[in-house]
C-alpha atoms as one frame of an Amber mdcrd trajectory, in Angstrom:
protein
  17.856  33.426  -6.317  15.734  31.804  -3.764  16.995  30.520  -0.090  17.004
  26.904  -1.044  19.570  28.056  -3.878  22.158  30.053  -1.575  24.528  28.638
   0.351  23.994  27.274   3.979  26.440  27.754   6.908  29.299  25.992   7.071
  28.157  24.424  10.559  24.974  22.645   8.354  27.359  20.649   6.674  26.592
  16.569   7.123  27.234  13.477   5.325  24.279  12.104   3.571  22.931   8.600
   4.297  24.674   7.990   0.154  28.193   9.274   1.622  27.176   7.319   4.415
  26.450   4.072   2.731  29.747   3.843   0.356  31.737   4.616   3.479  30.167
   1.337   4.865  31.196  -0.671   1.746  34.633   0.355   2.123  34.906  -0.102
   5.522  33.677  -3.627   4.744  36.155  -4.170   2.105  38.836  -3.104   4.030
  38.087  -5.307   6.990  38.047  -8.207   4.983  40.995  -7.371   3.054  42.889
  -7.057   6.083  41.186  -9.781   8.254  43.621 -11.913   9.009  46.573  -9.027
   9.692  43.940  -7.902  12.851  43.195 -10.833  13.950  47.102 -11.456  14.312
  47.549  -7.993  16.158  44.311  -9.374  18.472  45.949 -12.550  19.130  49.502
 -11.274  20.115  47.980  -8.389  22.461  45.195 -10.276  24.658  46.122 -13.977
  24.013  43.374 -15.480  22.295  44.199 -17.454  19.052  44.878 -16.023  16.000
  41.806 -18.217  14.456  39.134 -17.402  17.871  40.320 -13.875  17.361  38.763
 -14.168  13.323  36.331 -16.189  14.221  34.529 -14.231  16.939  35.302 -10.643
  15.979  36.655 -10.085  12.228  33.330 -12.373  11.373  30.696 -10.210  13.001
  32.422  -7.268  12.443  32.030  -7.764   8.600  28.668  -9.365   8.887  27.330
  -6.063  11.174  28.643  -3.594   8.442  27.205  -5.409   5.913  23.990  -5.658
   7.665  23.907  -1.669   8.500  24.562  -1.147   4.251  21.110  -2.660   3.902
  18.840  -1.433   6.773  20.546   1.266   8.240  18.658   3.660   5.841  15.242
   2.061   6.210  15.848   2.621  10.379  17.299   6.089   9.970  14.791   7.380
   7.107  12.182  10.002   7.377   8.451   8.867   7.430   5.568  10.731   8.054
   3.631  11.231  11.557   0.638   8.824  10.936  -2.846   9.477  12.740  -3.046
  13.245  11.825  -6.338  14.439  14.723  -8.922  16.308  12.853  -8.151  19.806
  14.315  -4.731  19.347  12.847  -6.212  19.626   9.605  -3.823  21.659   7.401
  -0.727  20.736   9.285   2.155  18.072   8.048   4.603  16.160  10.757   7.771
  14.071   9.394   9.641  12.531  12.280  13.235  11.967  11.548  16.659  11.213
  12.986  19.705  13.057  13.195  22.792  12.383  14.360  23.780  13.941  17.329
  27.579  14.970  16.803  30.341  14.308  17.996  30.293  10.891  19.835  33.610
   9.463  22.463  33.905   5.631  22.569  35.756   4.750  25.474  36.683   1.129
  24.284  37.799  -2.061  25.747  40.074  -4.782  25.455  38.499  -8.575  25.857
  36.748  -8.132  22.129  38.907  -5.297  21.258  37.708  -5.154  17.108  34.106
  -6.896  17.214  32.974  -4.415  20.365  34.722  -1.051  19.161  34.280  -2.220
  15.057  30.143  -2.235  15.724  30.014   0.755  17.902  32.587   3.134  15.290
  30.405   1.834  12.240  27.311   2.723  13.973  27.780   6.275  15.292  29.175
   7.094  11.658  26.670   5.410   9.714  24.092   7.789  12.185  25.877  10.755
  11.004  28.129  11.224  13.776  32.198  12.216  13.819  34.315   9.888  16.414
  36.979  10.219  18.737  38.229   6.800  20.237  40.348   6.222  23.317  41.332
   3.284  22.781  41.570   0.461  25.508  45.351   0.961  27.558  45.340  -3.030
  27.050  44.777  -3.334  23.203  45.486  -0.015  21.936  47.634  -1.228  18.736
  44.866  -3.514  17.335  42.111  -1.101  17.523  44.640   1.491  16.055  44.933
  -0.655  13.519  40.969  -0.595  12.935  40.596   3.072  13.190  42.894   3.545
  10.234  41.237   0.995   8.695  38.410   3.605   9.586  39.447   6.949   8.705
  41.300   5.986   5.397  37.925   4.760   3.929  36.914   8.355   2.500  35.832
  10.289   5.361  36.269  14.099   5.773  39.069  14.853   7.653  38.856  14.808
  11.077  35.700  13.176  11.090  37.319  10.213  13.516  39.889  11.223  15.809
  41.982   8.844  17.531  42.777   9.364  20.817  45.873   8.218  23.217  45.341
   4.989  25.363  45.932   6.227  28.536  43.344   5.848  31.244  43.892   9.572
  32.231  43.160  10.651  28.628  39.843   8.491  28.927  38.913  10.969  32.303
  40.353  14.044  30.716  38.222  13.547  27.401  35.070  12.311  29.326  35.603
  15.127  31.825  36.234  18.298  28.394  32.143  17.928  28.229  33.411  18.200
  23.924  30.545  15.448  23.212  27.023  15.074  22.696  27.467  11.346  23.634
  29.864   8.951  25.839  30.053   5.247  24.670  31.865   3.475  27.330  32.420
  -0.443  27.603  33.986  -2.089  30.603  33.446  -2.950  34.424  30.823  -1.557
  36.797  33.101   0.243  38.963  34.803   2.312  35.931  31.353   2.719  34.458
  29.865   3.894  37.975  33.215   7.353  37.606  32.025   7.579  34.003  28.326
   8.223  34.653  28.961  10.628  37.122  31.448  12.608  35.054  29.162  12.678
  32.866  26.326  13.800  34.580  28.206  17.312  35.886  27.606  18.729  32.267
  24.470  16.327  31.556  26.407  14.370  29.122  24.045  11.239  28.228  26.119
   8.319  28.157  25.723   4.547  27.076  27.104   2.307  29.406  27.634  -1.670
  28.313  28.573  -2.798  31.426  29.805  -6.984  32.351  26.840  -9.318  32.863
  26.639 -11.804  35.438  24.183 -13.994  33.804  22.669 -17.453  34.707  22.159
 -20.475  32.573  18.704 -22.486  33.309  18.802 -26.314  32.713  15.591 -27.340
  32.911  13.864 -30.629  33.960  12.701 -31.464  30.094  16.056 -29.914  28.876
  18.878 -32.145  26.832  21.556 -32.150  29.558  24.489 -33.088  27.222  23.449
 -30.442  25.098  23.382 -28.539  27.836  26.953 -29.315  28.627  28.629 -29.064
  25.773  27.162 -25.139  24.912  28.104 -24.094  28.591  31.735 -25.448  28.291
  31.779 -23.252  25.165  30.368 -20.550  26.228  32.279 -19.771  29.631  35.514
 -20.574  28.479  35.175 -18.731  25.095  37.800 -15.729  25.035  39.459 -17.563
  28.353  36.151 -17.277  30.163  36.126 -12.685  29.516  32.887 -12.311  27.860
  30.554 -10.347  29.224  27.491 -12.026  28.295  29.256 -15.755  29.210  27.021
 -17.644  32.020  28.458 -17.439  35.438  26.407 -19.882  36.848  24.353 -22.926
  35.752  21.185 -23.429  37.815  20.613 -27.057  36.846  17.200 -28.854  37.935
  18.090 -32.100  39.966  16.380 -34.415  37.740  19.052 -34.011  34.979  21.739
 -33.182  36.930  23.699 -36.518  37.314  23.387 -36.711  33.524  24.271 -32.818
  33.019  27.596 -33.330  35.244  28.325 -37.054  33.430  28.325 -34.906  30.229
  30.205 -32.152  31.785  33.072 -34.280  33.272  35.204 -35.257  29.947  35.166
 -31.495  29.020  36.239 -30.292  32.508  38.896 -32.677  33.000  40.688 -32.505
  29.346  40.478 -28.481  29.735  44.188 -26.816  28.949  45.260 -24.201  30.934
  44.484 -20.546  29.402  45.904 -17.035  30.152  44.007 -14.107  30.998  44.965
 -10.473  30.657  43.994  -9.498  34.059  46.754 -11.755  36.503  44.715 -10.148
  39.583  41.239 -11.418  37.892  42.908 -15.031  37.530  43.848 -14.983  40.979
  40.219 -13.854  42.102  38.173 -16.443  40.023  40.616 -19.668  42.124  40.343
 -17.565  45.499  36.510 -17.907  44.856  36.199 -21.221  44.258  38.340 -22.302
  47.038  35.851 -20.626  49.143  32.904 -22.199  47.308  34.945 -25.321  47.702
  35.260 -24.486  51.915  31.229 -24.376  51.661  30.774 -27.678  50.159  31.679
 -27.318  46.757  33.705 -29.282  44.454  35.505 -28.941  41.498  34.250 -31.635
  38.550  37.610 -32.561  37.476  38.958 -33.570  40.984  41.590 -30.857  40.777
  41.016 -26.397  41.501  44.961 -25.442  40.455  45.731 -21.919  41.673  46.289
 -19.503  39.179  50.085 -18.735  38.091  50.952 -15.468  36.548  47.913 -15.516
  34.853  47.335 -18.752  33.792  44.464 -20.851  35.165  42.692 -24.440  34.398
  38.863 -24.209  33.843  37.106 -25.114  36.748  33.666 -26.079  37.126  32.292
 -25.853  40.799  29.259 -28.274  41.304  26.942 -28.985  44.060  27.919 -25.303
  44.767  25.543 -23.542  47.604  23.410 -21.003  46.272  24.864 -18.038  49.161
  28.396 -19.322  47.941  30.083 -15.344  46.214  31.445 -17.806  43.762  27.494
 -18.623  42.767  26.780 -14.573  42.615  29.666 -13.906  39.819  31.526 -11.446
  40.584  34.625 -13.351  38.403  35.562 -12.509  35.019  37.112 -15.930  34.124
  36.808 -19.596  32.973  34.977 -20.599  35.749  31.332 -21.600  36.137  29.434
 -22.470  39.925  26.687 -25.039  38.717  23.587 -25.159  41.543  20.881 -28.325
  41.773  17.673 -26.540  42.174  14.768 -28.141  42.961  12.293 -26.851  40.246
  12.227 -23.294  37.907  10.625 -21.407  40.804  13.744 -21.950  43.055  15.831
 -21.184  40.030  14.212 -17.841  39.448  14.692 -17.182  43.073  18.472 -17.189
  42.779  18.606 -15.585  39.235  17.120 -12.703  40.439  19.152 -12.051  43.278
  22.227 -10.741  40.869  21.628  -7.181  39.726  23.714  -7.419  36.667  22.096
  -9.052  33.652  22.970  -9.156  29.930  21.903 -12.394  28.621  19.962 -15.407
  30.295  20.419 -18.833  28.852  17.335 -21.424  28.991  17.995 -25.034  28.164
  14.739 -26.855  27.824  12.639 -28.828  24.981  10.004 -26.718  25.345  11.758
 -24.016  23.748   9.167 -22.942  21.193   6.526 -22.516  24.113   8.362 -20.610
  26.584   9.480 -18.173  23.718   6.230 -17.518  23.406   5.366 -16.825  27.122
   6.485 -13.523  27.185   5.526 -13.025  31.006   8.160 -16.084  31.423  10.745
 -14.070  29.065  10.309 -10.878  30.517  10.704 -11.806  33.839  14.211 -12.899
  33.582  15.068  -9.587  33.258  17.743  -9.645  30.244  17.843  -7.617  26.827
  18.942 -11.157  25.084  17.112 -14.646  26.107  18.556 -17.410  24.000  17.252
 -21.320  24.375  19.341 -24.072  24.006  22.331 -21.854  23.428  24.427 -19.011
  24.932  26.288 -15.865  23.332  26.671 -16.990  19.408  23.326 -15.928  18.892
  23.808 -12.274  19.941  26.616 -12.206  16.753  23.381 -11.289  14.802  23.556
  -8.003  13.583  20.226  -7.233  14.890  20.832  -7.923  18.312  20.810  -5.214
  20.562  22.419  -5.349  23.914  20.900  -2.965  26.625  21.994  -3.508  30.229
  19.752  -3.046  33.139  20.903  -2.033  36.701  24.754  -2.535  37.763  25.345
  -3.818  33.727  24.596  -0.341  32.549  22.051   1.667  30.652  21.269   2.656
  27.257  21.739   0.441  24.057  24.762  -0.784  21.292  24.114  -2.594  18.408
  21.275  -3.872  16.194  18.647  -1.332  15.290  18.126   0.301  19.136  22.193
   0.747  19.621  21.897   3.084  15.787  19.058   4.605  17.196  20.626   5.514
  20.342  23.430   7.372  18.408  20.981   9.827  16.910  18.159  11.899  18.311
  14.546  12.443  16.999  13.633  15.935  15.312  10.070  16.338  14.241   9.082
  18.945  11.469   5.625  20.564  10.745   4.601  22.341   7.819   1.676  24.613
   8.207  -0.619  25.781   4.972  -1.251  29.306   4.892  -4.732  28.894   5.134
  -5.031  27.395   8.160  -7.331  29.365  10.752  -5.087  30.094  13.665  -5.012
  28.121  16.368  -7.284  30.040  18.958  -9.738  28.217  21.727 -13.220  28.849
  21.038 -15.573  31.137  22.374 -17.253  30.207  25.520 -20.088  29.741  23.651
 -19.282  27.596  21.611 -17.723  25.199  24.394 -20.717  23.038  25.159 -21.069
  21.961  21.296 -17.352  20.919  21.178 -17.840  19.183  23.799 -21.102  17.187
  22.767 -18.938  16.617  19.106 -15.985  14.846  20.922 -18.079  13.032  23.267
 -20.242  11.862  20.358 -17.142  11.137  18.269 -15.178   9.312  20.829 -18.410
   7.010  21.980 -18.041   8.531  25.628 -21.634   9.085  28.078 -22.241  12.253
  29.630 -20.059  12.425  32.858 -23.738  13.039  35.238 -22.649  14.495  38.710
 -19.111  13.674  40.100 -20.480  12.922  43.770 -16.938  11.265  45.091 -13.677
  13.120  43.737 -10.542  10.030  43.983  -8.842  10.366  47.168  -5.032  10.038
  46.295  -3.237   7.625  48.192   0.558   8.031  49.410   2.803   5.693  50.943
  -0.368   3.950  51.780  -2.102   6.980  53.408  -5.362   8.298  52.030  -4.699
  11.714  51.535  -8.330  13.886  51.702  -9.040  16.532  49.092  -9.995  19.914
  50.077 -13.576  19.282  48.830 -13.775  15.935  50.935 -12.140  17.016  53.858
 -14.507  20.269  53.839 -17.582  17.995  53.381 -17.022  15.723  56.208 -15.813
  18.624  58.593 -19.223  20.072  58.092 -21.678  16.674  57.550
């Protein structure tokens, strides 16, 4: 009997990409067998309709899983280490990757299927078992899922379901049980999680809320414009992460942006949010925008009642107005007249936290293709002449970058971030071992990779680099010895 025929240890066990892959189809199934039954839990738990709730998570959801059945392999697969060097000769590399183990989602409540649904199917299509906590605001919906979940021929045990309690999120976070942390929610909750984290150098992925900008600019179609904002910000009762905050709208289409904008603003119906305190915040904001010379486009800025709030878009709103920086997780939206993209830059990149940058302009195709002009807004998701819907592509990836977090979820870089890279070698036995040369034979290796790699001889090195630091020149010993003595 030969190794490869015995048995391994019990802790080798896995599930193969196969297991992996029918667990996906079921999931699937199950999800849209029992669509509209979690959409109704969704809707009676954080308000939204019964049809948004389908629409925007039960839809993706379905459309992610399906999308991870057909490429998840191809991302996860072994390959080969291309570009073997000559004096590797004998030696094979695969690069792979494995899952890491056991994985805690901390989950949250304003998309409380689409946001957990992506992040459970990915760590278990990497290989991964689960535990959830769910979110203390929506914990029977996302129950719901994880049953959906577990009863779709997994081991046992391979997802755990945790209580909802905040206290069970810190005493799970705080066991150091997991090879990963997957936490979704505000900055400040984020900001405890990362340092828990990092007393037993737990990595973590933190998708943290965006404050994110919209830019109208002077060639863009300002009742398009309009009409995708309005949607966008008041989507989910204005609680998406990735929804603009504020429109930065050159002044040469402004009159027509805020003509479009009016009918929208003042037919708006009142909505509830989850958070009462967070309703109350977003109208104490923009009655101080309003104190700095502000107004609201419908003529009327209702104060919020148990909850319940109007939509309110602040325009002619001064760019050092708090209202204008974001910090509001709510139907409203602070729209600036800027005088040109420079001075809209200016005050996008004054907000640390960025998701997802909107940029409404007919010159779309171009500026996609500027990718100094993409980069620099600083985002993981651009999208022209629309906001959020795109990011429902299973693709997508969302990474945060300063206060909105760290790491990646979703779309090929959020699998990939569930899993960790392993490369093996396989030596021949043949192989001489590898020893450096003789000294003598130095000088001749040297001439071969020179001649090989099209380099000159180096001649004399008369000036060594002088390192600079924090703008000093700092003198090497040889230097400083040379001029002490010149």
């Amino acid at each position: 009997m030969t190794l490869v025929d015995q048995n391994l240890p019990a802790d080798c066990r896995a599930l193969s990409w196969p297991d992996r892959r029918s667990w996906l189809r079921r999931f699937r199934r199950a999800v849209a067998a029992h669509g509209r039954d979690l959409a109704r839990v969704i809707a009676e738990e954080v308000g939204k309709t019964e049809s948004e709730a389908y629409v925007s998570e039960v839809l993706p959801l379905v459309a992610s899983i399906r999308w991870h059945e057909a490429c998840a392999g191809s991302i996860l697969s072994t390959r080969p280490a291309w570009g073997r060097p000559g004096w590797l000769v004998g030696r094979t590399v695969t690069l792979q990757r494995v899952p890491l183990g056991r994985v805690l989602i901390i989950a949250t409540w304003n998309y409380p299927a689409g946001l957990l649904g992506i992040q459970l199917l990915q760590a278990i299509a990497a290989g991964n078992q689960v535990t959830v906590k769910p979110s203390e605001r929506s914990p029977e919906s996302q129950r719901l899922l994880v049953r959906l979940a577990a009863s779709c021929g997994l081991p046992d045990g391979w997802i755990e379901l945790a209580d909802a309690s905040r206290s069970e999120g810190e005493r799970l976070v705080a066991s150091a049980a997991f090879d990963k942390v997957i936490f979704t929610g505000g900055s400040g909750t984020g900001l405890a999680v990362a340092r828990m984290c990092a007393d037993s150098l737990t990595p973590s992925v933190l998708e943290l809320s965006g404050r994110d900008s919209a830019l109208v600019l002077s060639d863009a179609d300002p009742a398009l414009a309009a009409r995708r904002l309005w949607l966008a910000f008041t989507m989910n009762a204005g609680q998406t992460c990735m929804a603009p905050r504020r429109a930065l709208v050159d002044r040469s289409v402004y009159r027509a942006f805020l003509d479009a904008m009016a009918p929208l603003a003042a037919g708006a119906r009142p909505v509830r949010l989850v958070d009462a305190s967070e309703a109350q915040r977003c109208t104490t904001l923009v009655r101080e925008a309003l104190a700095l010379g502000a107004r609201s486009l419908s003529g009327v800025a209702e104060a919020a009642s148990d909850g319940w709030m109007r939509p309110i878009v602040a325009v002619d709103c001064p760019a050092h107005a708090p209202l204008v920086h974001g910090e509001h997780f709510g139907p409203v939206m602070a729209v600036v007249p800027v005088d040109g993209l420079q001075e809209a830059m200016q005050i996008h990149r004054r907000i640390a936290h960025v998701l997802a940058t909107s940029v409404f302009t007919r010159s779309a195709r171009q500026l996609q293709r500027n990718e100094a002009f993409v980069q620099s807004l600083g985002s993981s998701v651009v999208t022209f002449n629309e906001c959020v819907t795109p990011t429902g592509h299973p693709g997508v990836s969302i990474a945060g970058r300063g206060e909105s977090g760290w790491g990646a979820s979703r779309g090929e870089a959020g699998l990939l971030e569930l899993t960790r890279p392993l490369s093996v070698s396989r030596t021949a036995s043949w192989t001489p071992d590898a020893e450096p040369p003789p000294p003598r034979m130095l000088g001749m290796l040297d001439r071969m990779v020179r001649w090989w790699h099209g380099a000159r001889s180096p001649g004399r090195l008369e000036h060594p680099a002088r390192p600079v630091i924090d703008g000093t020149t700092v003198e090497s010993p040889v230097t400083a010895g040379k001029e002490q003595h010149g």
